[in-house]
mmCIF file of the N, C-alpha and C atoms, coordinates in Angstrom:
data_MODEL
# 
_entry.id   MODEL 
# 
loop_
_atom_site.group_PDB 
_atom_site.id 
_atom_site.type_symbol 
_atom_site.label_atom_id 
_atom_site.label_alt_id 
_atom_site.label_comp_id 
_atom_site.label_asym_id 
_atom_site.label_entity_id 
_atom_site.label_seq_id 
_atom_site.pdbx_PDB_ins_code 
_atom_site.Cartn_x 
_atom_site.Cartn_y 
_atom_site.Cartn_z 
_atom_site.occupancy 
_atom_site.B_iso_or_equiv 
_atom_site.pdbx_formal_charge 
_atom_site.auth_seq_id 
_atom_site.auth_comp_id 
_atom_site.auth_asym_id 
_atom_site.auth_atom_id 
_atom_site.pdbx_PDB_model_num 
ATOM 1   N N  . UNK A 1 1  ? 0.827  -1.197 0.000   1.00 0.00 ? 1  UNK A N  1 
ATOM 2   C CA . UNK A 1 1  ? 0.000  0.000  0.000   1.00 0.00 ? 1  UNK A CA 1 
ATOM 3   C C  . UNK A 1 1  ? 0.866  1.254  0.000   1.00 0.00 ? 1  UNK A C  1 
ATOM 4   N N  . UNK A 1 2  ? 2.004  1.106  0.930   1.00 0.00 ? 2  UNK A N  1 
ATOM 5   C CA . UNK A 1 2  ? 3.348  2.828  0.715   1.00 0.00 ? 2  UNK A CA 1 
ATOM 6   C C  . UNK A 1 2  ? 3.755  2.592  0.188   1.00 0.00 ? 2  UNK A C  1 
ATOM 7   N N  . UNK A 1 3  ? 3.961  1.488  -1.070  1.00 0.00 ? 3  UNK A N  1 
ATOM 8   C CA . UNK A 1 3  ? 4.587  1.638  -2.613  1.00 0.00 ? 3  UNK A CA 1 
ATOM 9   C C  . UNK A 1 3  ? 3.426  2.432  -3.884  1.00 0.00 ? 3  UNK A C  1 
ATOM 10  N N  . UNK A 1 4  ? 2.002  2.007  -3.579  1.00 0.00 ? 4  UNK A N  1 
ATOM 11  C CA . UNK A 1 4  ? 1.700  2.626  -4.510  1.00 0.00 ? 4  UNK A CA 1 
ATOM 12  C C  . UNK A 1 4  ? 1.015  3.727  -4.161  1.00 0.00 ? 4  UNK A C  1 
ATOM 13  N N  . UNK A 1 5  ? 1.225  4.496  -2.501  1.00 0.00 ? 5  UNK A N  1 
ATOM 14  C CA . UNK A 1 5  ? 1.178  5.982  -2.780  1.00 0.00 ? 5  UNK A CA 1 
ATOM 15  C C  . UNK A 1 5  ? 2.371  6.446  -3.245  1.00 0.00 ? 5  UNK A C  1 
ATOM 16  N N  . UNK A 1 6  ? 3.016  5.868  -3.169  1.00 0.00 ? 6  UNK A N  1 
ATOM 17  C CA . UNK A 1 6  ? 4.601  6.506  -3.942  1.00 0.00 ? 6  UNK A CA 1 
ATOM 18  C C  . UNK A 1 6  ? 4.159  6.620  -5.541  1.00 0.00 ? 6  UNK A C  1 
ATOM 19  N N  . UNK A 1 7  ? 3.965  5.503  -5.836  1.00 0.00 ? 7  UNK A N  1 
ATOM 20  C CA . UNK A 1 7  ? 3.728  5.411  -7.612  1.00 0.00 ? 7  UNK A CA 1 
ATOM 21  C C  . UNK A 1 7  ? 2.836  6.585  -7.792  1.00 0.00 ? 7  UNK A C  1 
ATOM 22  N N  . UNK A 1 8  ? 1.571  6.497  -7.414  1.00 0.00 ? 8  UNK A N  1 
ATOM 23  C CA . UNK A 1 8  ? 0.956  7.584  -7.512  1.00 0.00 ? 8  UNK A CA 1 
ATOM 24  C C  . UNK A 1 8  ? 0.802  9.305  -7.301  1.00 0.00 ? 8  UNK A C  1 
ATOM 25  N N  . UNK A 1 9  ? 1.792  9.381  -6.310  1.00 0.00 ? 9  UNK A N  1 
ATOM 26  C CA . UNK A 1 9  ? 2.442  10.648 -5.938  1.00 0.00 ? 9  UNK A CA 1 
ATOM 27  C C  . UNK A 1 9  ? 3.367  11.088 -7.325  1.00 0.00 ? 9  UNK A C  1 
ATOM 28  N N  . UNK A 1 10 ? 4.372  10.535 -7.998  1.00 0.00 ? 10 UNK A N  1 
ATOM 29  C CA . UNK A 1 10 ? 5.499  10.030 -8.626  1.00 0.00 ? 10 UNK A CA 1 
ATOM 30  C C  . UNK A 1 10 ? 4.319  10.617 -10.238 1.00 0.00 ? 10 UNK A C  1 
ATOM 31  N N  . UNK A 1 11 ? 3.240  9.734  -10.426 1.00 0.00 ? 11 UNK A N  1 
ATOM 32  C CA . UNK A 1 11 ? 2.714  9.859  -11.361 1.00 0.00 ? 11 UNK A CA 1 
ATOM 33  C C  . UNK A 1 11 ? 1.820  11.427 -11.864 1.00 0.00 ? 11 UNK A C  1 
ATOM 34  N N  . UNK A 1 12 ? 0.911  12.119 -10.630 1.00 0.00 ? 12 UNK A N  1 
ATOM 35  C CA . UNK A 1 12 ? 0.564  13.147 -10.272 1.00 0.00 ? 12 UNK A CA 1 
ATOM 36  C C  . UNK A 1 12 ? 1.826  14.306 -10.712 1.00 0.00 ? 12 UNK A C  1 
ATOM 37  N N  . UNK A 1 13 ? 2.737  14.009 -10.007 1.00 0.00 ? 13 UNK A N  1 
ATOM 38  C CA . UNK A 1 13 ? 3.969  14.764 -9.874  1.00 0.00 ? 13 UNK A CA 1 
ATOM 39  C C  . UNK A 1 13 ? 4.533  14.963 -11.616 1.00 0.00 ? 13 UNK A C  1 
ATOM 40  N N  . UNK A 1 14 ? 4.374  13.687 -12.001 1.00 0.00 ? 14 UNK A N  1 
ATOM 41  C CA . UNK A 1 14 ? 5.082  14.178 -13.163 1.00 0.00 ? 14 UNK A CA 1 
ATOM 42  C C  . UNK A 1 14 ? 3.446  14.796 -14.488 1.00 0.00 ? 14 UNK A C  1 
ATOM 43  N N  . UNK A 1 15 ? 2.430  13.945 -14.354 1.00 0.00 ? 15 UNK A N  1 
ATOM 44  C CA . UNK A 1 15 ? 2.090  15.261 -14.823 1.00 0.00 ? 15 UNK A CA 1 
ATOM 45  C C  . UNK A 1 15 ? 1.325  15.970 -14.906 1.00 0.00 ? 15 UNK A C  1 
ATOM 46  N N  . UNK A 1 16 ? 1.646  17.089 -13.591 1.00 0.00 ? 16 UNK A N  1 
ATOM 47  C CA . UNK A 1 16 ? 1.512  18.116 -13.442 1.00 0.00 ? 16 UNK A CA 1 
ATOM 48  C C  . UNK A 1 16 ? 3.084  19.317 -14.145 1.00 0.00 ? 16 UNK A C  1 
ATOM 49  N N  . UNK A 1 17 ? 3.651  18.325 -13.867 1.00 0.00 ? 17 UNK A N  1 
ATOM 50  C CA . UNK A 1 17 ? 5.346  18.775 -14.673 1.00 0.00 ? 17 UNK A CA 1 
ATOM 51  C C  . UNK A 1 17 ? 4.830  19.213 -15.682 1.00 0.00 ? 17 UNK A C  1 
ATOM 52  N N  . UNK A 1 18 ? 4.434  17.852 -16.396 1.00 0.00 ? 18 UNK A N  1 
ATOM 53  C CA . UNK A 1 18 ? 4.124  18.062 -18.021 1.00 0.00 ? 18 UNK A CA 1 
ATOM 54  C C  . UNK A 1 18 ? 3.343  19.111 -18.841 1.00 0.00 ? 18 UNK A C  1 
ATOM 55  N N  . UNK A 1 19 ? 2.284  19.338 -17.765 1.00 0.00 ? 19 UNK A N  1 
ATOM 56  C CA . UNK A 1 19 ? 1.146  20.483 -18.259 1.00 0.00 ? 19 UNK A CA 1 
ATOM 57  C C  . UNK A 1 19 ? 1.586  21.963 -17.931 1.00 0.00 ? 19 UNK A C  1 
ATOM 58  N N  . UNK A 1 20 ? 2.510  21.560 -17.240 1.00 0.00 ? 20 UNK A N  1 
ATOM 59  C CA . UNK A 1 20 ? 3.361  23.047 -16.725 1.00 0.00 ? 20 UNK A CA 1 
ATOM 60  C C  . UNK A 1 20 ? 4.186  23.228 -18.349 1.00 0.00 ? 20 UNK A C  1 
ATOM 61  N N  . UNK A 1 21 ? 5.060  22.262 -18.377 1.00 0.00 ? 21 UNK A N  1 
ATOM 62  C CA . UNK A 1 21 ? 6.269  22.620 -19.694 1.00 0.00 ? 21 UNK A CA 1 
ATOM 63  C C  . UNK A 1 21 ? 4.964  22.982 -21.006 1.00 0.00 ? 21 UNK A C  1 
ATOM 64  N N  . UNK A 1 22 ? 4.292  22.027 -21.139 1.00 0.00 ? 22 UNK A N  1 
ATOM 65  C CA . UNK A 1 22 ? 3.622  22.122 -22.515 1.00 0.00 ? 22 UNK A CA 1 
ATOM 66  C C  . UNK A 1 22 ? 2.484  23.196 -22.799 1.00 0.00 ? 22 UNK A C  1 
ATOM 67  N N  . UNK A 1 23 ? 2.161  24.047 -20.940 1.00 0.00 ? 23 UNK A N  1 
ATOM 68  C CA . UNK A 1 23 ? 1.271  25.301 -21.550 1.00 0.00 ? 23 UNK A CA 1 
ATOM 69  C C  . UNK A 1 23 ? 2.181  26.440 -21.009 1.00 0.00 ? 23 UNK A C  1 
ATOM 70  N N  . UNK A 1 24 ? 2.772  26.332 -20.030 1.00 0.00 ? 24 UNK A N  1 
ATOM 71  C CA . UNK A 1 24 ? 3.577  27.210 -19.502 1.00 0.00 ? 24 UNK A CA 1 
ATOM 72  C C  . UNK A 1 24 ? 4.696  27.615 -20.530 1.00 0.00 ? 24 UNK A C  1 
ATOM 73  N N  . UNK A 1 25 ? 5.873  26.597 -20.941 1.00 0.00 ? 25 UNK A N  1 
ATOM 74  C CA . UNK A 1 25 ? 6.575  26.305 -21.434 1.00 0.00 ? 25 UNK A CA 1 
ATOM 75  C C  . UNK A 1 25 ? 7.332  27.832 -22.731 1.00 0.00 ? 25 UNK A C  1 
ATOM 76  N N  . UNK A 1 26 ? 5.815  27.899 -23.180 1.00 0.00 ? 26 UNK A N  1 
ATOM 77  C CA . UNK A 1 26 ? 6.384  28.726 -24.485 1.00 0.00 ? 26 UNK A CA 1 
ATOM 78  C C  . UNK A 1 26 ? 5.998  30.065 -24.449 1.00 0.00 ? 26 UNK A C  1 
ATOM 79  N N  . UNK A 1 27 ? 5.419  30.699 -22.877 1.00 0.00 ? 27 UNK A N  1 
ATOM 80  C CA . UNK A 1 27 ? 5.789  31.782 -22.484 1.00 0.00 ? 27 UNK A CA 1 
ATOM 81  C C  . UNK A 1 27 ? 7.182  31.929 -22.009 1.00 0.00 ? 27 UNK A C  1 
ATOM 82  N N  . UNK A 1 28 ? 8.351  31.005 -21.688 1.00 0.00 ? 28 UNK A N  1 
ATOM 83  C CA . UNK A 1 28 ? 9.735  31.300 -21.658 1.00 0.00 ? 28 UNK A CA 1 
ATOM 84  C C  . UNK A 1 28 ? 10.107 31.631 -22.909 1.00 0.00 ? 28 UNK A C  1 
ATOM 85  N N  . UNK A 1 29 ? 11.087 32.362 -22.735 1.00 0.00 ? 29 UNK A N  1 
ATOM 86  C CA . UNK A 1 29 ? 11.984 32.855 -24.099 1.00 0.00 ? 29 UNK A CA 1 
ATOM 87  C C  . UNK A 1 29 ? 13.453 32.016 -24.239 1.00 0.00 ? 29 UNK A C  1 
ATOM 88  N N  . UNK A 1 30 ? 13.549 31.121 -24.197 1.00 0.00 ? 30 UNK A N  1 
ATOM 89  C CA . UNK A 1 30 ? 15.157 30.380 -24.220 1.00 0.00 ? 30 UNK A CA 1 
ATOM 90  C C  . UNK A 1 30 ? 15.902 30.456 -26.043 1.00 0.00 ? 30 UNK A C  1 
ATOM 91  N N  . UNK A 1 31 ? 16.667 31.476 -25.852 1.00 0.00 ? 31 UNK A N  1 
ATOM 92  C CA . UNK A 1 31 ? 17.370 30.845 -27.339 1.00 0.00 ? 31 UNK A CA 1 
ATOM 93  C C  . UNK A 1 31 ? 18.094 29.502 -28.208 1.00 0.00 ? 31 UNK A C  1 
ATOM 94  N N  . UNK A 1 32 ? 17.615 29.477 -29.265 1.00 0.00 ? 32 UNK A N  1 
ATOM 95  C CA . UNK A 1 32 ? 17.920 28.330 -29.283 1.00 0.00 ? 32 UNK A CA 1 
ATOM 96  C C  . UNK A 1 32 ? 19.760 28.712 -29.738 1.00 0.00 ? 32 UNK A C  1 
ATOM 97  N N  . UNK A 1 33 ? 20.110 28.140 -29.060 1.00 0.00 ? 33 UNK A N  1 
ATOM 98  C CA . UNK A 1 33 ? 22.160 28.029 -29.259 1.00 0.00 ? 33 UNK A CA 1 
ATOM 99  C C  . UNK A 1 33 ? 22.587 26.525 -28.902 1.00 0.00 ? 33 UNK A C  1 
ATOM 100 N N  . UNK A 1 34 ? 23.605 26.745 -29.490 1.00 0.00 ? 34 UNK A N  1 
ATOM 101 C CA . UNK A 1 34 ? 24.544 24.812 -29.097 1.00 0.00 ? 34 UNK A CA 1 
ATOM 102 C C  . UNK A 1 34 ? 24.582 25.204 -27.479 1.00 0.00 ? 34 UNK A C  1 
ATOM 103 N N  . UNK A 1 35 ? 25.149 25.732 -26.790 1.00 0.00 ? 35 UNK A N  1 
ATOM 104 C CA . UNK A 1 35 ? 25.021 25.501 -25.674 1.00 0.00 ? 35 UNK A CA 1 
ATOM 105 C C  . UNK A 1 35 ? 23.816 25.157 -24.645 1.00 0.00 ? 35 UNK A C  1 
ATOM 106 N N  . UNK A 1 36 ? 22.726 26.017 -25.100 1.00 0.00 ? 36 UNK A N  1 
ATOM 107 C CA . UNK A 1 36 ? 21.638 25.655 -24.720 1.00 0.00 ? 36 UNK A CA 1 
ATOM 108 C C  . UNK A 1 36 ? 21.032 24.286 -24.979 1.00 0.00 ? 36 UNK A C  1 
ATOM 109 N N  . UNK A 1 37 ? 21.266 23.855 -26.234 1.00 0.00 ? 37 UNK A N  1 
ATOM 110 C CA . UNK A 1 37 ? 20.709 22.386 -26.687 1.00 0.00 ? 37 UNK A CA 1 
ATOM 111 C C  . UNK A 1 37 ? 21.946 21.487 -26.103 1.00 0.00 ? 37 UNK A C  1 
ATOM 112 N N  . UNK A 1 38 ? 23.070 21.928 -25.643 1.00 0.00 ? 38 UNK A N  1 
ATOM 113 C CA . UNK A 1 38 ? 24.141 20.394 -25.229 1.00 0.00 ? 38 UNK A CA 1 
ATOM 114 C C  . UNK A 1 38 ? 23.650 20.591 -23.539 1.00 0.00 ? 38 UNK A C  1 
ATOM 115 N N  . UNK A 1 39 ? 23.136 22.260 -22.651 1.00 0.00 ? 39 UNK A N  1 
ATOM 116 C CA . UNK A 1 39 ? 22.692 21.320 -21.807 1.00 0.00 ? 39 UNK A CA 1 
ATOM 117 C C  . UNK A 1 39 ? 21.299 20.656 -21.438 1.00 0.00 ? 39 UNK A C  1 
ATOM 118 N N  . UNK A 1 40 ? 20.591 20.958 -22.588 1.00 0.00 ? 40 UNK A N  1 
ATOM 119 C CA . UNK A 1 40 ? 19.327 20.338 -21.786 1.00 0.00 ? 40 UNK A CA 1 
ATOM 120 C C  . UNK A 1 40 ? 19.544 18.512 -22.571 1.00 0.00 ? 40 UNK A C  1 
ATOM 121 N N  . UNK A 1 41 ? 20.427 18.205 -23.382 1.00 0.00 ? 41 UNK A N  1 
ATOM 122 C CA . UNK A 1 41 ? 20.334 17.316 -23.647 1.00 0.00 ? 41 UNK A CA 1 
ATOM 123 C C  . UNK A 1 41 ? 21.377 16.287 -22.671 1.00 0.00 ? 41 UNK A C  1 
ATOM 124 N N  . UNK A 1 42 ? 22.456 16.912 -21.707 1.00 0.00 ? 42 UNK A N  1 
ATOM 125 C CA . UNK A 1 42 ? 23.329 16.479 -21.219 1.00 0.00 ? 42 UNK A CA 1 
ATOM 126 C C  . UNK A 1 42 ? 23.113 16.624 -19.484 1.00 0.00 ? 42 UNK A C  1 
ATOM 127 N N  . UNK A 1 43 ? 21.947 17.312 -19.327 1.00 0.00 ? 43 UNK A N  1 
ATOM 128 C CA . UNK A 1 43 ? 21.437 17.767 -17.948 1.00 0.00 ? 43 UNK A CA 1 
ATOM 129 C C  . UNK A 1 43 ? 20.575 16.510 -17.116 1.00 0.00 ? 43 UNK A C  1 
ATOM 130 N N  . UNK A 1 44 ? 20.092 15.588 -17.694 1.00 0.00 ? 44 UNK A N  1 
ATOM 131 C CA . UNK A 1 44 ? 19.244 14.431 -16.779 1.00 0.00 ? 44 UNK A CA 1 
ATOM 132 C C  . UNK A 1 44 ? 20.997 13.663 -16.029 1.00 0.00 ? 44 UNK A C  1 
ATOM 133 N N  . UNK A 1 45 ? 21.505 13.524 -17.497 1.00 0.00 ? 45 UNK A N  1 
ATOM 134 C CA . UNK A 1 45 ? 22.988 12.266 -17.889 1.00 0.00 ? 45 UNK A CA 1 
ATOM 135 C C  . UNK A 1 45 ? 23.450 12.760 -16.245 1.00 0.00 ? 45 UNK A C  1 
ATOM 136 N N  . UNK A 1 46 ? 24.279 14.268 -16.027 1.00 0.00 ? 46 UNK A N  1 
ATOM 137 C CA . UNK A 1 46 ? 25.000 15.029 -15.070 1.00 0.00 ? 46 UNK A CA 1 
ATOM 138 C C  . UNK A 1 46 ? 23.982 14.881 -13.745 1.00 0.00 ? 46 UNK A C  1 
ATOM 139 N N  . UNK A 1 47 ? 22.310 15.297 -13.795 1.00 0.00 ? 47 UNK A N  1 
ATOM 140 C CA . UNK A 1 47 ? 22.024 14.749 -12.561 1.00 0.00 ? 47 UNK A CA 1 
ATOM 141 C C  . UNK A 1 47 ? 22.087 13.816 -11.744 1.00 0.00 ? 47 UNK A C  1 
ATOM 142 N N  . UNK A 1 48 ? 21.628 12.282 -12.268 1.00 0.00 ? 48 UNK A N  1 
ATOM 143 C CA . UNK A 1 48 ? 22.068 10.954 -12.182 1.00 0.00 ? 48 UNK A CA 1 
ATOM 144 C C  . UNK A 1 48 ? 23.448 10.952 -11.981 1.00 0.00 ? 48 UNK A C  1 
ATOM 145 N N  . UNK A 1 49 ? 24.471 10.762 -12.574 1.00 0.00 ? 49 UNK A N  1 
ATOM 146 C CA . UNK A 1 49 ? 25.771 10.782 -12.274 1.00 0.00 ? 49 UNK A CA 1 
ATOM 147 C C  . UNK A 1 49 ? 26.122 11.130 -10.781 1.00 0.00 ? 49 UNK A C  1 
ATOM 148 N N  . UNK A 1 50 ? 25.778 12.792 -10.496 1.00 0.00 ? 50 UNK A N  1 
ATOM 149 C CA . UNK A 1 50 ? 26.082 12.631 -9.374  1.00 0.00 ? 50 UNK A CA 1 
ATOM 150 C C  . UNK A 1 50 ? 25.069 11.869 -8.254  1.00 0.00 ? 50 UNK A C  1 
ATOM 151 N N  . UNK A 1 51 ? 24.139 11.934 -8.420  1.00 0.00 ? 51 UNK A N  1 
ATOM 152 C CA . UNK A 1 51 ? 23.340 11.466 -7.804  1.00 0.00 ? 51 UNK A CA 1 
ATOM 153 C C  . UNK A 1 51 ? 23.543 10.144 -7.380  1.00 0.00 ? 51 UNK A C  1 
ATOM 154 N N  . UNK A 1 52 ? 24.012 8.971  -8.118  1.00 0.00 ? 52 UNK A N  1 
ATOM 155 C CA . UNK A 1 52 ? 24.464 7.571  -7.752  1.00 0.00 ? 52 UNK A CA 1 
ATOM 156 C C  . UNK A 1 52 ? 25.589 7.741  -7.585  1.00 0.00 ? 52 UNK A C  1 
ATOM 157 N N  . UNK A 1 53 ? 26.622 8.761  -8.018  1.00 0.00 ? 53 UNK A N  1 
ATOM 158 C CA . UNK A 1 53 ? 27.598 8.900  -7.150  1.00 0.00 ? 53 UNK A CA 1 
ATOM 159 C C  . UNK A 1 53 ? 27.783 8.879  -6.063  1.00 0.00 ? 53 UNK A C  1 
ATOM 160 N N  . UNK A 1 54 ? 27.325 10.020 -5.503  1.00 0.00 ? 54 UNK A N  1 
ATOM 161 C CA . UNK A 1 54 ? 27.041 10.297 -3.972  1.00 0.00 ? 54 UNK A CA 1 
ATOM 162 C C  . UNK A 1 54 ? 26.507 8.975  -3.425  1.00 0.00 ? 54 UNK A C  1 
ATOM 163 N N  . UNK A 1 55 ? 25.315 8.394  -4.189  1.00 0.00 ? 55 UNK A N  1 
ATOM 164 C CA . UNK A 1 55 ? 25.005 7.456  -3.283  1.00 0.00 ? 55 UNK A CA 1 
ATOM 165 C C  . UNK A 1 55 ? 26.178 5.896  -2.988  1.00 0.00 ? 55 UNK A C  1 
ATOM 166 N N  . UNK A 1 56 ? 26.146 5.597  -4.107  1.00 0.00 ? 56 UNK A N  1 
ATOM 167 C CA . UNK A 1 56 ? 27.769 4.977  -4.014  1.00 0.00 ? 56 UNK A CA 1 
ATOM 168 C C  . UNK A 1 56 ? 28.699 5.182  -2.972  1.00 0.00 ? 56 UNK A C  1 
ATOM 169 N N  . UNK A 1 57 ? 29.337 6.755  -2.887  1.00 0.00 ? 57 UNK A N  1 
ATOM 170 C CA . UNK A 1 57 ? 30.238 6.891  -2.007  1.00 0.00 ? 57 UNK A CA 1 
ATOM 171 C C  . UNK A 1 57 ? 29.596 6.907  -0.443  1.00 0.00 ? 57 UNK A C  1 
ATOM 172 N N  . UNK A 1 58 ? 28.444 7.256  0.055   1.00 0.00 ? 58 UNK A N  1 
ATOM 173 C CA . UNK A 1 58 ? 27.618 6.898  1.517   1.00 0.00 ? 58 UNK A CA 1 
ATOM 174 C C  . UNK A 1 58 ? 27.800 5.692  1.860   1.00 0.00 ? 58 UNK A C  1 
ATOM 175 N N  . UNK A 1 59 ? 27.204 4.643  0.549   1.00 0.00 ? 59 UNK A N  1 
ATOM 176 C CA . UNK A 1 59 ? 26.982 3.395  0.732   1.00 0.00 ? 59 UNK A CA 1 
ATOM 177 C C  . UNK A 1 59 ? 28.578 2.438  1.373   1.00 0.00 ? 59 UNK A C  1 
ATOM 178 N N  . UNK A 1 60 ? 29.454 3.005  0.415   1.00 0.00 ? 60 UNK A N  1 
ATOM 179 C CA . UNK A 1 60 ? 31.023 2.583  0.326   1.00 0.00 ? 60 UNK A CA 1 
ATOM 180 C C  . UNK A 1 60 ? 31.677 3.025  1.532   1.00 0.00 ? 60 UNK A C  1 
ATOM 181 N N  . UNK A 1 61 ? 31.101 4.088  2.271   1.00 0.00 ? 61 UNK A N  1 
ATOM 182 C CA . UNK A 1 61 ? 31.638 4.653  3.258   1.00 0.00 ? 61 UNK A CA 1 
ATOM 183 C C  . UNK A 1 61 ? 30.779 4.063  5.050   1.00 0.00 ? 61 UNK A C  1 
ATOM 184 N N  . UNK A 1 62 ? 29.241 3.313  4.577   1.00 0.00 ? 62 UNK A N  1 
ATOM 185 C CA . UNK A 1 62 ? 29.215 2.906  5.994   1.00 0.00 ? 62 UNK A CA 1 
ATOM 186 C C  . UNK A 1 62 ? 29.388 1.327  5.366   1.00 0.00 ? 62 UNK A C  1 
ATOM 187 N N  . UNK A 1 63 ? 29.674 0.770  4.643   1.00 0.00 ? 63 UNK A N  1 
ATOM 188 C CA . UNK A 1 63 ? 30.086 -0.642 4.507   1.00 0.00 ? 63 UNK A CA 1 
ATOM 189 C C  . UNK A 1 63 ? 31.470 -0.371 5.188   1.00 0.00 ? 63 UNK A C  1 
ATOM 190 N N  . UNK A 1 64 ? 32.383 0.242  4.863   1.00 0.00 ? 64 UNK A N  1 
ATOM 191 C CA . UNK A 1 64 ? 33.532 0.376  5.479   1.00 0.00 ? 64 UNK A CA 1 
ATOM 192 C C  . UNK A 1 64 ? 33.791 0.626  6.820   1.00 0.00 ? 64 UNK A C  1 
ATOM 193 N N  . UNK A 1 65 ? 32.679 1.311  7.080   1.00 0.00 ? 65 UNK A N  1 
ATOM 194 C CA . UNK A 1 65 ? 32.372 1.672  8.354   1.00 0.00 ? 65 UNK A CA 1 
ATOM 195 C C  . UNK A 1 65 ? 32.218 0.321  9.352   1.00 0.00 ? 65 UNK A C  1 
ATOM 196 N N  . UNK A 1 66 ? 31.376 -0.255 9.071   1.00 0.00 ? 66 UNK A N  1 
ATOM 197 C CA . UNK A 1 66 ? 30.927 -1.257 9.278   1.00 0.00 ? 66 UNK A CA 1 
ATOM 198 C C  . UNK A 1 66 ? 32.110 -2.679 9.779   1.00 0.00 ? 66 UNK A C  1 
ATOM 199 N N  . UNK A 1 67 ? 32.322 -2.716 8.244   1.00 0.00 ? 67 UNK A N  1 
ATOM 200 C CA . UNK A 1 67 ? 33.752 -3.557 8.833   1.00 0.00 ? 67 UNK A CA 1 
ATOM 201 C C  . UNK A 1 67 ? 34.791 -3.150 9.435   1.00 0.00 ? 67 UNK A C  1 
ATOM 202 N N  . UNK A 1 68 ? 34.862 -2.191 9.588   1.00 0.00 ? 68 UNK A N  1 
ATOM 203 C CA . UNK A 1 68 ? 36.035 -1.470 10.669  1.00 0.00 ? 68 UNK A CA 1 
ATOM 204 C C  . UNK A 1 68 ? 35.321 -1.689 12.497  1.00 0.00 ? 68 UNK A C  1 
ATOM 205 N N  . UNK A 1 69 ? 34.200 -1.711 12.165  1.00 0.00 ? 69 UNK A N  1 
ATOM 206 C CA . UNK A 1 69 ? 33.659 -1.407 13.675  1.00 0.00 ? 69 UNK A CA 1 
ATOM 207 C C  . UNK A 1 69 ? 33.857 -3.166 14.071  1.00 0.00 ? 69 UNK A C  1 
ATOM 208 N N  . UNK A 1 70 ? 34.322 -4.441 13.297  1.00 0.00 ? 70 UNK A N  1 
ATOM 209 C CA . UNK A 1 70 ? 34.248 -5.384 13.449  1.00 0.00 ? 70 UNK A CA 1 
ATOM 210 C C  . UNK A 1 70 ? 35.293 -6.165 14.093  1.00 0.00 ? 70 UNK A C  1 
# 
């Protein structure tokens, strides 16, 4: 049952995202330039990255933890 208020929170969440970008969206003014298009195309890739990074290094750091306390 607290997995699929998650799913459903998760689902709501995204779209309400969506109806935001697709009516909201094209009252922004963004130019279109290479820089602008390398980061929105390279911006999920860089979140993730660090994101399982970090989690990686927590994880790596109380496993270590762990066996040290042993």
């Amino acid at each position: 049952m607290k997995q699929t208020g998650f799913i459903f929170k998760v689902l709501v969440i995204s779209a309400g995202l969506s109806i935001l970008i697709k009516y909201g969206g094209s009252s922004l003014f963004i130019p279109v330039t290479p820089i602008n298009i390398l980061i929105v195309v390279f911006m999920p890739t860089v979140v993730m990255a660090i994101a399982l990074g970090g989690r990686y290094v927590l994880t790596s750091a109380a496993i270590s933890n762990d066996a040290h306390d042993r």
